[in-house]
C-alpha positions as CSV (number, residue, x, y, z in Angstrom):
1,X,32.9,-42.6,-1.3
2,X,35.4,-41.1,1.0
3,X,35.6,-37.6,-0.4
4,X,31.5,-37.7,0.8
5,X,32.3,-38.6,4.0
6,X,35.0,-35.7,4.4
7,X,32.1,-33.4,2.8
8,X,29.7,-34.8,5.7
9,X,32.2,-35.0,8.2
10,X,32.6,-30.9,7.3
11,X,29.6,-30.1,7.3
12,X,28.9,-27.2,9.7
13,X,25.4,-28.6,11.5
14,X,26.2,-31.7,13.9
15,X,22.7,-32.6,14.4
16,X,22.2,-30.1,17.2
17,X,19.8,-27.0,17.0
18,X,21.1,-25.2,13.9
19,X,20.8,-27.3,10.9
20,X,21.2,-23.8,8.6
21,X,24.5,-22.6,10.7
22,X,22.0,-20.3,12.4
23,X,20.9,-19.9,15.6
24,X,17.4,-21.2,16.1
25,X,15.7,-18.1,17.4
26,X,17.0,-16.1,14.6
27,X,15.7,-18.7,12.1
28,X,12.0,-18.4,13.8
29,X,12.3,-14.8,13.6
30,X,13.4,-14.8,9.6
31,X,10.8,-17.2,9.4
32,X,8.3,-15.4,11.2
33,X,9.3,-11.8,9.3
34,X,8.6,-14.0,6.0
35,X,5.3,-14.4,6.8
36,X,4.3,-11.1,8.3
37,X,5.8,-9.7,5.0
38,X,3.4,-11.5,2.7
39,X,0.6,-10.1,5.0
40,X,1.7,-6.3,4.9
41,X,2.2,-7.2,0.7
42,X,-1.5,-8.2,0.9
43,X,-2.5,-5.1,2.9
44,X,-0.4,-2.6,0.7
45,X,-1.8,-4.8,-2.3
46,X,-4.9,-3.9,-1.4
47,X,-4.5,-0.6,-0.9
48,X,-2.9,0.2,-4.1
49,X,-5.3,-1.4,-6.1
50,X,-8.4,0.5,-4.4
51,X,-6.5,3.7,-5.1
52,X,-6.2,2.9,-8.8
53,X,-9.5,1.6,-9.5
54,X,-11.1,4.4,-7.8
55,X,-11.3,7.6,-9.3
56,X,-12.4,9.8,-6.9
57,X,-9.7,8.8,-4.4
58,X,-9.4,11.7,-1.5
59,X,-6.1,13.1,-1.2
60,X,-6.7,14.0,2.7
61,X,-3.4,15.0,4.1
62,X,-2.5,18.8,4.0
63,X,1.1,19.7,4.9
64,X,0.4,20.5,7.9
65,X,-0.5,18.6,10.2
66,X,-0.5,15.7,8.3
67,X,2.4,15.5,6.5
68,X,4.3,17.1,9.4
69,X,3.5,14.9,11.7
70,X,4.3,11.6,9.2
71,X,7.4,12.7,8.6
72,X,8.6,13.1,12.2
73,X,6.9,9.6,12.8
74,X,9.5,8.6,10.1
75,X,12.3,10.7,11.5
76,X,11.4,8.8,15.2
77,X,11.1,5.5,13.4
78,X,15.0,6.2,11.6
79,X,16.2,7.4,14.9
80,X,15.1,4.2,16.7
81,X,16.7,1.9,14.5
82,X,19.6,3.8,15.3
83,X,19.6,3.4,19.0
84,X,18.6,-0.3,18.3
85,X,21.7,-0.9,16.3
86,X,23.8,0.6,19.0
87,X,22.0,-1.9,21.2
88,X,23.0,-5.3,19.1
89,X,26.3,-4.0,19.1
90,X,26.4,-3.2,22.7
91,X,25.0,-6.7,23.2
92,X,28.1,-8.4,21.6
93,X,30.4,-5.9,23.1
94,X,29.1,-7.4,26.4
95,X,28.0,-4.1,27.6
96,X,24.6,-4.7,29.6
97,X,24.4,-1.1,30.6
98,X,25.0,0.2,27.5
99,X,22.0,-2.7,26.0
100,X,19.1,-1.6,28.8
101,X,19.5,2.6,27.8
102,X,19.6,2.0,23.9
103,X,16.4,-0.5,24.1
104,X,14.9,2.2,26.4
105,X,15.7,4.6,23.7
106,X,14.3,2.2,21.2
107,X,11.3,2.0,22.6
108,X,10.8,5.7,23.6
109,X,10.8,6.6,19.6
110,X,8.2,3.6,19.8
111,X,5.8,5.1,22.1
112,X,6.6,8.8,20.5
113,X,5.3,7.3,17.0
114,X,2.2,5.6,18.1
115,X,0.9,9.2,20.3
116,X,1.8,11.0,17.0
117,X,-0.4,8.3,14.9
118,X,-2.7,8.2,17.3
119,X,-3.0,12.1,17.1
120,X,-3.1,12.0,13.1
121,X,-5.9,9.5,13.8
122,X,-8.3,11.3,15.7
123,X,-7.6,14.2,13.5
124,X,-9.2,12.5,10.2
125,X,-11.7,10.6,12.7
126,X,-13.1,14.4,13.8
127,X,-13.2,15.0,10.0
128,X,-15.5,12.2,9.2
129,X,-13.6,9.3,8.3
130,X,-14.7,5.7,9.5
131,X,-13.9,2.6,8.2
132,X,-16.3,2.3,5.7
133,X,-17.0,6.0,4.6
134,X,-15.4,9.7,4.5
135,X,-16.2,13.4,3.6
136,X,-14.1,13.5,0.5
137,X,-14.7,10.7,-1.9
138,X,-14.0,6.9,-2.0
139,X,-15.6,5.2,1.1
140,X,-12.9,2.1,0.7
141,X,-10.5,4.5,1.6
142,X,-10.9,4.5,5.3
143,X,-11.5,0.8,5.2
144,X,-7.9,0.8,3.3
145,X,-6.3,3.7,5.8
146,X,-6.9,2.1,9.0
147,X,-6.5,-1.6,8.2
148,X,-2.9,-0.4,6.4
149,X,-1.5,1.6,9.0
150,X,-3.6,0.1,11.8
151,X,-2.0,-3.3,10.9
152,X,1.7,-1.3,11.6
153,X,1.0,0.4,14.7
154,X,0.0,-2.7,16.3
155,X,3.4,-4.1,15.2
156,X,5.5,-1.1,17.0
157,X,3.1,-1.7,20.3
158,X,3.8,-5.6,20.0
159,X,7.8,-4.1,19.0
160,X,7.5,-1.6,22.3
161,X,6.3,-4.8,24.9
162,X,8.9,-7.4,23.7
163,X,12.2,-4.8,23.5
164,X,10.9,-4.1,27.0
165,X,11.3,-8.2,28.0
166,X,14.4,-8.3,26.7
167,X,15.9,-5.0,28.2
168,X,14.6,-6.4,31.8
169,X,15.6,-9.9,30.4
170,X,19.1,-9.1,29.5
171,X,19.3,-6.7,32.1
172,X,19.1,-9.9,34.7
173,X,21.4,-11.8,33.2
174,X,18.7,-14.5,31.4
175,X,19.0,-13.2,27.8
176,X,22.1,-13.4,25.4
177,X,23.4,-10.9,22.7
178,X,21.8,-13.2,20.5
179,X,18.3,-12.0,21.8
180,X,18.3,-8.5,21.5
181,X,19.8,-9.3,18.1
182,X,16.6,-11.2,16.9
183,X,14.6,-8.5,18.4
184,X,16.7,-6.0,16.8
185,X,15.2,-7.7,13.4
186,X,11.9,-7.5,14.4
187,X,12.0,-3.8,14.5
188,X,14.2,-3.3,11.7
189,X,11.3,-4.9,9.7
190,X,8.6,-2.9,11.3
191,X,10.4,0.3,10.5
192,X,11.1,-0.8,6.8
193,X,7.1,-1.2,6.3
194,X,7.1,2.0,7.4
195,X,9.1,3.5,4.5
196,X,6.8,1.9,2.2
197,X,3.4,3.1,3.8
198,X,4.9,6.8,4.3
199,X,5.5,7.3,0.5
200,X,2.5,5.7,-0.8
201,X,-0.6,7.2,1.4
202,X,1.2,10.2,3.0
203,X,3.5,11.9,-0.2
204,X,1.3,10.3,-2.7
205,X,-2.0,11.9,-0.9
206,X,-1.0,15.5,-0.8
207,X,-4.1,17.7,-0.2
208,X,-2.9,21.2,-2.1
């Protein structure tokens, strides 16, 4: 009976806001990246299987611009994560000058991957495709393209607005390291969705 009370006694949650040993915000955000996860496996679900069960599936994207342009978007998405890793670190370092550039950095490569995006957009719109048609073949594959990749861009302009906060936020004084931490997972996620969607309807969609 005693060992059990030593065990409890141990035990590293007092009753206070962390009953995992982990900060509460950085629980909602795992919590939150768990859900957003099984919605981008639906999404990439669905595309896959449309692609598969659909044999004249359009393979739209010449080299160039299309896959030119995707793989900077991925080269800007890599090089953000960068910057925003230099930002946690900053943030523990205590460094709130260092913090406000990186996030400003962070959220440049942001803003430079939804103009490119954006651009590839209009591209395949002035070509004919809509959400529930195209010129080359499959009409679900619009309705596939732009909820997929639509879906993402909204998460790096939602990713773009909160880094923002919490560069003015920290900035002030009113945020912790902790916060640009659990923002730094946020866009960690949104760039690793990214290196699934690139492969799959960029690569896999060469137009020779």
């Amino acid at each position: 009976m005693s060992e059990a009370k030593d065990v409890a006694l141990e035990s590293p949650w007092s009753g206070g806001g962390s009953p995992f040993a982990i900060g509460s915000k950085k629980l909602g955000m795992w919590l939150f990246l768990l859900s957003d996860t099984l919605t981008f496996s639906a999404l990439i679900l669905a595309y896959t299987y449309s692609r598969v069960s659909n044999p004249d599936w359009p393979k739209p994207f010449p080299f160039s611009p299309a896959i030119i342009f995707s793989t900077i978007m991925t080269v800007v998405l890599l090089f953000s994560s960068f910057t925003m890793v230099m930002a946690v670190a900053a943030g523990h370092r205590g460094n709130r000058r260092a913090v406000v550039w990186n996030l400003i950095f962070t959220m440049l490569g942001g803003i430079a991957f939804i103009v490119l995006h954006m651009t590839e957009w209009m591209h395949l719109i002035a070509e004919g495709v809509r959400p529930w048609s195209n010129p080359w073949g499959s009409p679900q594959f619009g309705a596939t393209f732009f909820g997929l990749t639509g879906m993402h861009m909204t998460h790096v302009a939602v990713g773009v607005v909160y880094l923002g906060i919490i560069a003015i936020g920290f900035g002030r004084g009113k945020f912790s390291a902790e916060d640009v931490e659990v923002s730094g997972l946020y866009w960690h996620f949104v760039d690793l969705v990214w290196m699934f969607i690139f492969p799959m309807v960029y690569l896999m969609s060469v137009k020779y």
